[in-house]
C-alpha positions as a Markdown table, in Angstrom:
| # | Residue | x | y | z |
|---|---|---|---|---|
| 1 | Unk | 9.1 | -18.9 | -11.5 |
| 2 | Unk | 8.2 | -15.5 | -10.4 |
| 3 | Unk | 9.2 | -12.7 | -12.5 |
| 4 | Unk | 11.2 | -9.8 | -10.9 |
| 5 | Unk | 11.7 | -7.4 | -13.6 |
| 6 | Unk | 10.8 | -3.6 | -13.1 |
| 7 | Unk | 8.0 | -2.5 | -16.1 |
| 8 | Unk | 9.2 | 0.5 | -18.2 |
| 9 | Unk | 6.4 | 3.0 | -18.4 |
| 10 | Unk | 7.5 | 5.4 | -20.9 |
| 11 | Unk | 6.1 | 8.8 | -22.0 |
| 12 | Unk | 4.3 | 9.6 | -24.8 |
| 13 | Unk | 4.4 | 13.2 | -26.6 |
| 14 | Unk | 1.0 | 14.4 | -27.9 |
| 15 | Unk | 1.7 | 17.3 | -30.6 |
| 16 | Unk | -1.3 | 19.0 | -32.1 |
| 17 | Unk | -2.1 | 17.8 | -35.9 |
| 18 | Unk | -0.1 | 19.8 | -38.7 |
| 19 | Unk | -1.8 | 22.7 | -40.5 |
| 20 | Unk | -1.1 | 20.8 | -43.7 |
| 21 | Unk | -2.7 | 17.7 | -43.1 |
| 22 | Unk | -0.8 | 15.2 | -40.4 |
| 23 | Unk | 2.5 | 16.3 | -40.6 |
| 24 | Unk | 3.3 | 15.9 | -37.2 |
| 25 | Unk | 2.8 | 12.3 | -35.3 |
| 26 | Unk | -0.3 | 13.0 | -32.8 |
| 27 | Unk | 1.6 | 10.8 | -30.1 |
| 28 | Unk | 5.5 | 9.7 | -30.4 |
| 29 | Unk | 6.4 | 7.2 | -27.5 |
| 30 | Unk | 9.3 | 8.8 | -25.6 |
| 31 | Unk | 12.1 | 5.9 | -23.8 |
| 32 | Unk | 11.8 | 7.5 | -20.5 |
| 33 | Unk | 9.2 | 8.5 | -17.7 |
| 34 | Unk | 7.7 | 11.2 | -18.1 |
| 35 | Unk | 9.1 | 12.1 | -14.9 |
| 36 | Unk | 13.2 | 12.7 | -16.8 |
| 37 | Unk | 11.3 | 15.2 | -19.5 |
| 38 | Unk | 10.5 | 19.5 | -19.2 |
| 39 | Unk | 7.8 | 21.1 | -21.1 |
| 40 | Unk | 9.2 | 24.8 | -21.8 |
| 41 | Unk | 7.2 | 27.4 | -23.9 |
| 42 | Unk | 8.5 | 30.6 | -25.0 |
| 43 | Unk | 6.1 | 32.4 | -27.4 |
| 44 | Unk | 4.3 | 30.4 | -29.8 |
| 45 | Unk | 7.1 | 27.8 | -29.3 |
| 46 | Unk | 6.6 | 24.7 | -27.1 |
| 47 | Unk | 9.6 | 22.6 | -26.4 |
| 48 | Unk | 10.6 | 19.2 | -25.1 |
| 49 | Unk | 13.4 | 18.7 | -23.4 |
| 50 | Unk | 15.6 | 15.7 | -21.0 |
| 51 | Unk | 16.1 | 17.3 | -17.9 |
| 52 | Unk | 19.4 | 15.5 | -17.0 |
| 53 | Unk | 20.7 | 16.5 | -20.5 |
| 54 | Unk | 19.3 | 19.3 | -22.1 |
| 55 | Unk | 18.7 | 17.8 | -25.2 |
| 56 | Unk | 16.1 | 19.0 | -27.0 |
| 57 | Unk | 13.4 | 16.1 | -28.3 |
| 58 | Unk | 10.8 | 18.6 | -29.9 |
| 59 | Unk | 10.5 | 22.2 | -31.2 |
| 60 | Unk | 7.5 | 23.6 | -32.5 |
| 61 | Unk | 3.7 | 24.4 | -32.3 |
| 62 | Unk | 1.7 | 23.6 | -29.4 |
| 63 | Unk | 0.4 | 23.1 | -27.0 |
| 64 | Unk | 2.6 | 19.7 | -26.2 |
| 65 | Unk | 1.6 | 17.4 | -23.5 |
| 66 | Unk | 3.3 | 14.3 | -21.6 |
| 67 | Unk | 1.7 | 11.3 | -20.2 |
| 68 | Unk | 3.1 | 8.3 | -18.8 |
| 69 | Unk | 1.8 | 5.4 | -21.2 |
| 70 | Unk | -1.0 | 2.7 | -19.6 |
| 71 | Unk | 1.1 | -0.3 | -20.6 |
| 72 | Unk | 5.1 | -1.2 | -20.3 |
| 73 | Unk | 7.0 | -1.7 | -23.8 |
């Protein structure tokens, strides 16, 4: 029986190490494509956001990247 399900692809966040050891997560998988997230940078602060909601996901040193992962969850 064939399988027609659509594969999720979600983002993953990659946030520099932490100046005090690994406080922040090098890579946090996001739910979403990477596609339904902005990178904004103002300063010395990078931030991510949902574009359809504003909300904020991340706040802090950077630089921040997003990649789509290389295998569905």
């Amino acid at each position: 029986m064939p399988i027609n399900a659509r594969w999720s692809y979600p983002a993953l966040t990659c946030t520099p190490q932490g100046r005090a050891g690994s406080v922040f997560p090098a890579e946090t998988v996001l739910p979403l494509e990477a596609e339904a997230y902005a990178i904004t940078r103002e300063c010395d602060v990078w931030g991510v956001t949902v574009q359809h909601s504003g909300e904020v996901l991340y706040s802090g040193p950077g630089p921040e990247v997003l990649v789509e992962s290389p295998a569905p969850f």
